[in-house]
PyMOL Python script that loads the backbone (N, CA, C, O; Angstrom):
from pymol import cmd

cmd.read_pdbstr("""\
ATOM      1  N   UNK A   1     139.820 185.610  83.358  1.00  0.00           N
ATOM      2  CA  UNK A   1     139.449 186.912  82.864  1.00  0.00           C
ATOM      3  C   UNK A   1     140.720 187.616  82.362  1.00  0.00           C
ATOM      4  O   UNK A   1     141.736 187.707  83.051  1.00  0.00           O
ATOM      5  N   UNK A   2     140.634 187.968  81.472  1.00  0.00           N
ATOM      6  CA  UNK A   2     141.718 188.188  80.308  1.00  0.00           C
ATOM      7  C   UNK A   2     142.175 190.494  81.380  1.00  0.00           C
ATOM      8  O   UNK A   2     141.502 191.480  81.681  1.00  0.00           O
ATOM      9  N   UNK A   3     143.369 190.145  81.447  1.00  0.00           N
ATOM     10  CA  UNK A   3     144.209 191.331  82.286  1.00  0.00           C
ATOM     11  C   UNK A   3     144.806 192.549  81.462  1.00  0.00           C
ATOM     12  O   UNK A   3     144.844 193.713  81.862  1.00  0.00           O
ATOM     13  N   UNK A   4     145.351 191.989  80.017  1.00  0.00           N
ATOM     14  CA  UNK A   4     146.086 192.874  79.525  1.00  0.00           C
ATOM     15  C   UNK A   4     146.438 192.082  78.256  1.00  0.00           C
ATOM     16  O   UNK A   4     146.305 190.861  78.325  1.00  0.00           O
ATOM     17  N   UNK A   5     147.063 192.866  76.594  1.00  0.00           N
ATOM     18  CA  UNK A   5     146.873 192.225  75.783  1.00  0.00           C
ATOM     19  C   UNK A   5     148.406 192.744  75.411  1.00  0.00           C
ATOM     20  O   UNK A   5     149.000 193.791  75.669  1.00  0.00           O
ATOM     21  N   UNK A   6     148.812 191.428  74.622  1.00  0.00           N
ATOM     22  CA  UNK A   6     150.240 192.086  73.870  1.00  0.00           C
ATOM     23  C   UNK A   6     150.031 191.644  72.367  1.00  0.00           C
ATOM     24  O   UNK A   6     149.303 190.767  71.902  1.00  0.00           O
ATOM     25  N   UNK A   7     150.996 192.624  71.689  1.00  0.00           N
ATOM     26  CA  UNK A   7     150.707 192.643  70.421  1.00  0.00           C
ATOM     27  C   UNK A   7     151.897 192.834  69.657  1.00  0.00           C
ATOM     28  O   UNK A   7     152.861 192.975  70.410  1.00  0.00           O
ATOM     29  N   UNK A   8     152.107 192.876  68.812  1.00  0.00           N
ATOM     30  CA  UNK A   8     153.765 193.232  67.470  1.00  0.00           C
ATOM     31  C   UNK A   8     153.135 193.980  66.571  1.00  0.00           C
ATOM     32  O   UNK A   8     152.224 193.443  65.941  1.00  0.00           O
ATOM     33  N   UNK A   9     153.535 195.647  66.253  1.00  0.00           N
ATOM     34  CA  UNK A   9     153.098 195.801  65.461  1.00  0.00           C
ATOM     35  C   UNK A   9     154.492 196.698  64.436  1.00  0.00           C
ATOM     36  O   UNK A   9     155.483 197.010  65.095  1.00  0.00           O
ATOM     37  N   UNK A  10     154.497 196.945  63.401  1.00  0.00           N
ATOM     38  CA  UNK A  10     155.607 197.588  62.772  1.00  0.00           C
ATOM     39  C   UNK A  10     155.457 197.613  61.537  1.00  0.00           C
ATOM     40  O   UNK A  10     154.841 196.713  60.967  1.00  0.00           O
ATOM     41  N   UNK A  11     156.009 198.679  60.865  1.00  0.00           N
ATOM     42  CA  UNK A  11     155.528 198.904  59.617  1.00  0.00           C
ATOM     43  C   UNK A  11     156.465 197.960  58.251  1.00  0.00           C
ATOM     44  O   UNK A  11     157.658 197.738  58.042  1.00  0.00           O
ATOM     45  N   UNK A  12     154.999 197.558  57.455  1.00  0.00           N
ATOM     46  CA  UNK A  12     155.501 196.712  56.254  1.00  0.00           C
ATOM     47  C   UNK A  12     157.475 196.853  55.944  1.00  0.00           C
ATOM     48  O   UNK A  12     158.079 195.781  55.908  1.00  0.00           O
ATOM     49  N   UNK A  13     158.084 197.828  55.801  1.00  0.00           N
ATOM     50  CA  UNK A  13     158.920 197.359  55.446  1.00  0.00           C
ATOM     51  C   UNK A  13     160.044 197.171  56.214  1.00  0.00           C
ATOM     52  O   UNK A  13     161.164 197.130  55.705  1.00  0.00           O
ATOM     53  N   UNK A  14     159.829 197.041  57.510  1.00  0.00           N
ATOM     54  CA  UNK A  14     160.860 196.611  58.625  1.00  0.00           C
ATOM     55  C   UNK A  14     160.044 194.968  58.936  1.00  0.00           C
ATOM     56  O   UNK A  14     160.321 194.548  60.059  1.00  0.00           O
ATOM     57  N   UNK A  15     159.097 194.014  58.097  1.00  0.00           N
ATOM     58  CA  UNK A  15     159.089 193.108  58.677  1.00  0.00           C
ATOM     59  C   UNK A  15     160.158 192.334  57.956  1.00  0.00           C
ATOM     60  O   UNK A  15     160.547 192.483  56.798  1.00  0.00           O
ATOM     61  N   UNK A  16     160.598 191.386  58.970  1.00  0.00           N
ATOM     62  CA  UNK A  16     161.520 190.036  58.534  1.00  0.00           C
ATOM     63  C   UNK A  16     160.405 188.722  58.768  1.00  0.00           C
ATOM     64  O   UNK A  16     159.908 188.476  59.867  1.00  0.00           O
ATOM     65  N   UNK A  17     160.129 187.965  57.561  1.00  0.00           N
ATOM     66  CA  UNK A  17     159.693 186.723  57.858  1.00  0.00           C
ATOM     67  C   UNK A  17     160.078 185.785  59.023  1.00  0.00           C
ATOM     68  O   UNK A  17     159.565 185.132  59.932  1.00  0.00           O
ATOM     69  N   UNK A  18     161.571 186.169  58.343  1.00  0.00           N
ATOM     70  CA  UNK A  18     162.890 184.889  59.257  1.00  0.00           C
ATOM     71  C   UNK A  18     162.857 185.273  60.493  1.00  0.00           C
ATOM     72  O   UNK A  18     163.484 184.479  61.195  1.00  0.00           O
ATOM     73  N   UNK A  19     162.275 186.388  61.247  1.00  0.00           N
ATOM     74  CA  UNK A  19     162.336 186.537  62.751  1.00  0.00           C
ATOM     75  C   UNK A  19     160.586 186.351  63.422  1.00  0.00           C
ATOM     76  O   UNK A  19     160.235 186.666  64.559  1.00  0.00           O
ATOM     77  N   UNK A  20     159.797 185.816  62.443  1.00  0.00           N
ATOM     78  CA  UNK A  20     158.451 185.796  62.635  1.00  0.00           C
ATOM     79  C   UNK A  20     158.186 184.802  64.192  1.00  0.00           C
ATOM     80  O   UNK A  20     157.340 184.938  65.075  1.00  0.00           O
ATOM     81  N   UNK A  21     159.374 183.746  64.022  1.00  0.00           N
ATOM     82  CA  UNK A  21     159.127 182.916  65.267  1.00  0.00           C
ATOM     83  C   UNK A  21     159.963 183.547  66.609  1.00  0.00           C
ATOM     84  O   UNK A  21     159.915 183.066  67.741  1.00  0.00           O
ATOM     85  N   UNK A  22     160.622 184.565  66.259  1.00  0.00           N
ATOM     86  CA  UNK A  22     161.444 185.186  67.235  1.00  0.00           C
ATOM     87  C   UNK A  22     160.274 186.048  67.625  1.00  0.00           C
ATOM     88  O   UNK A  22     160.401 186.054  68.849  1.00  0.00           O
ATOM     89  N   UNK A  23     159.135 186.836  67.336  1.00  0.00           N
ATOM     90  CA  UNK A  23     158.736 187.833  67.478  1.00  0.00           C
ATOM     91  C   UNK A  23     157.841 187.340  68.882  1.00  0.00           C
ATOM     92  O   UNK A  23     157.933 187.829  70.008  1.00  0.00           O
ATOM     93  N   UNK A  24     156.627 185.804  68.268  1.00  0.00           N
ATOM     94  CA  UNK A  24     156.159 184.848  68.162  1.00  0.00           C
ATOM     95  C   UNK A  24     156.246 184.687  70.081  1.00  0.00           C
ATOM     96  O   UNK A  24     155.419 184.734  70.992  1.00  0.00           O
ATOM     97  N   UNK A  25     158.030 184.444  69.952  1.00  0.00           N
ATOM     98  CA  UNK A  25     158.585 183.925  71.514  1.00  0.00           C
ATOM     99  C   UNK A  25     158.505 184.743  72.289  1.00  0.00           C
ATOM    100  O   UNK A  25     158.385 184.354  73.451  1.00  0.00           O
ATOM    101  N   UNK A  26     158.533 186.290  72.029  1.00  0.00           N
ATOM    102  CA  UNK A  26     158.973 187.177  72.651  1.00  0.00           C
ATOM    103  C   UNK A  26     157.738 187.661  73.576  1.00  0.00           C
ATOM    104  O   UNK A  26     157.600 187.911  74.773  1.00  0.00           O
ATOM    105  N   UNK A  27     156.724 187.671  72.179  1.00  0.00           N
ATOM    106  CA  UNK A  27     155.125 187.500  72.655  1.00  0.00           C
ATOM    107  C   UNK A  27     154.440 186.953  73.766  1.00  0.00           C
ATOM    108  O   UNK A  27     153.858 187.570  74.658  1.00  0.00           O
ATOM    109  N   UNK A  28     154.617 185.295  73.567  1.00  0.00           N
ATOM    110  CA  UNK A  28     154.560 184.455  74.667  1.00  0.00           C
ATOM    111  C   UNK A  28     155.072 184.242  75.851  1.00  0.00           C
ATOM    112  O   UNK A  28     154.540 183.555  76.723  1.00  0.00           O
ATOM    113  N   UNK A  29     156.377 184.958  75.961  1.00  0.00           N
ATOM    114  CA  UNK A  29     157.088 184.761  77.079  1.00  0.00           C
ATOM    115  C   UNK A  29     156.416 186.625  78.176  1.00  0.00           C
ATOM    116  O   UNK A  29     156.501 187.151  79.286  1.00  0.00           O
ATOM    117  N   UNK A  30     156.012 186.778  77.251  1.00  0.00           N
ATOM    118  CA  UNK A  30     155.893 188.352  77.873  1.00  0.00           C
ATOM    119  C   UNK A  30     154.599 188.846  78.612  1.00  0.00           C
ATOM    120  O   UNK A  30     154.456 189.735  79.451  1.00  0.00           O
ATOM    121  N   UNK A  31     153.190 187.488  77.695  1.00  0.00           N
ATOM    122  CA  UNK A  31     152.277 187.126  78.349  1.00  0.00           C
ATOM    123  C   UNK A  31     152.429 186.482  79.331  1.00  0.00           C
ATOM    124  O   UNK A  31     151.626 186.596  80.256  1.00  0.00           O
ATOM    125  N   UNK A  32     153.567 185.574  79.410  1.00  0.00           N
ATOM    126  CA  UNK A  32     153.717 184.669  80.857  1.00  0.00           C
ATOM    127  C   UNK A  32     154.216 185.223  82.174  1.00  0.00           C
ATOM    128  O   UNK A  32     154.225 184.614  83.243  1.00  0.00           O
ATOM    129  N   UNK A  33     154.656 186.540  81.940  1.00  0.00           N
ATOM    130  CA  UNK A  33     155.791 187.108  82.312  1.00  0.00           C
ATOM    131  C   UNK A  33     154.211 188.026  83.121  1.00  0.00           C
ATOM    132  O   UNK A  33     153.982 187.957  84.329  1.00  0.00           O
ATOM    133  N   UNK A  34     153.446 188.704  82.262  1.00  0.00           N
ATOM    134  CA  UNK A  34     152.286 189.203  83.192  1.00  0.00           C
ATOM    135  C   UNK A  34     151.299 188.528  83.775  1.00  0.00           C
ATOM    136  O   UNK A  34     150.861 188.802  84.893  1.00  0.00           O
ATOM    137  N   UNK A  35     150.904 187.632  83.071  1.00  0.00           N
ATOM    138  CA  UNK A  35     150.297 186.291  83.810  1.00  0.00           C
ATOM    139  C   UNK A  35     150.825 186.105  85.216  1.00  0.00           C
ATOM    140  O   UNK A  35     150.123 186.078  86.226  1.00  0.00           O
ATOM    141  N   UNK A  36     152.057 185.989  85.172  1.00  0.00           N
ATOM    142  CA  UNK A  36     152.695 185.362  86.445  1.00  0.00           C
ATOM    143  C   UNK A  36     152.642 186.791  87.738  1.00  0.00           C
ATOM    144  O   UNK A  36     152.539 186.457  88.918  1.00  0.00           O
ATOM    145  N   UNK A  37     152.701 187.933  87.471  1.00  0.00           N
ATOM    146  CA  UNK A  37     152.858 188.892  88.126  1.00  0.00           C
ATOM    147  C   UNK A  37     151.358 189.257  88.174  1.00  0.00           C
ATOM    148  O   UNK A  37     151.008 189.699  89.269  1.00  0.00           O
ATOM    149  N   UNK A  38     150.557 189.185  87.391  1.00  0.00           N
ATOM    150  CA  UNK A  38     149.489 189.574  88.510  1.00  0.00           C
ATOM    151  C   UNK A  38     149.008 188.275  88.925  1.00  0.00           C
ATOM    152  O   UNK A  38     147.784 188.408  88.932  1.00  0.00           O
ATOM    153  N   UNK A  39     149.272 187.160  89.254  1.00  0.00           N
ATOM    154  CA  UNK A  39     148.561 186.141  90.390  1.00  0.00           C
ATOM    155  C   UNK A  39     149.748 186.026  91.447  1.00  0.00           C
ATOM    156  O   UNK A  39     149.851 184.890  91.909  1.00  0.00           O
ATOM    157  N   UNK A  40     150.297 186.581  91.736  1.00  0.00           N
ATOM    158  CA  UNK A  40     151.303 187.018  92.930  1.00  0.00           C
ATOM    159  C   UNK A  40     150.725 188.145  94.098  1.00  0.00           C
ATOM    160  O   UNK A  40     151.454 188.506  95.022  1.00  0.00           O
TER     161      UNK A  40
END
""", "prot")
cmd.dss("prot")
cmd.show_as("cartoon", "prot")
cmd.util.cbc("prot")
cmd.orient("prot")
């Protein structure tokens, strides 16, 4: 059962393509990061 949602959001002309997989990581690690804290 889904806890909490993360998202990137920012306006058109502050995006960088070239950091799209940086954003990407930051995302994933941040879901894991609450994942892990609420089954504790």
């Amino acid at each position: 059962m889904p806890v909490a949602a993360v998202s990137v959001s920012l306006p058109d002309s502050r995006f960088e393509p070239g950091r799209l997989a940086e954003s990407g990581k930051l995302v994933t690690d941040t879901a894991a990061e609450i994942t892990a804290r609420h089954l504790h």
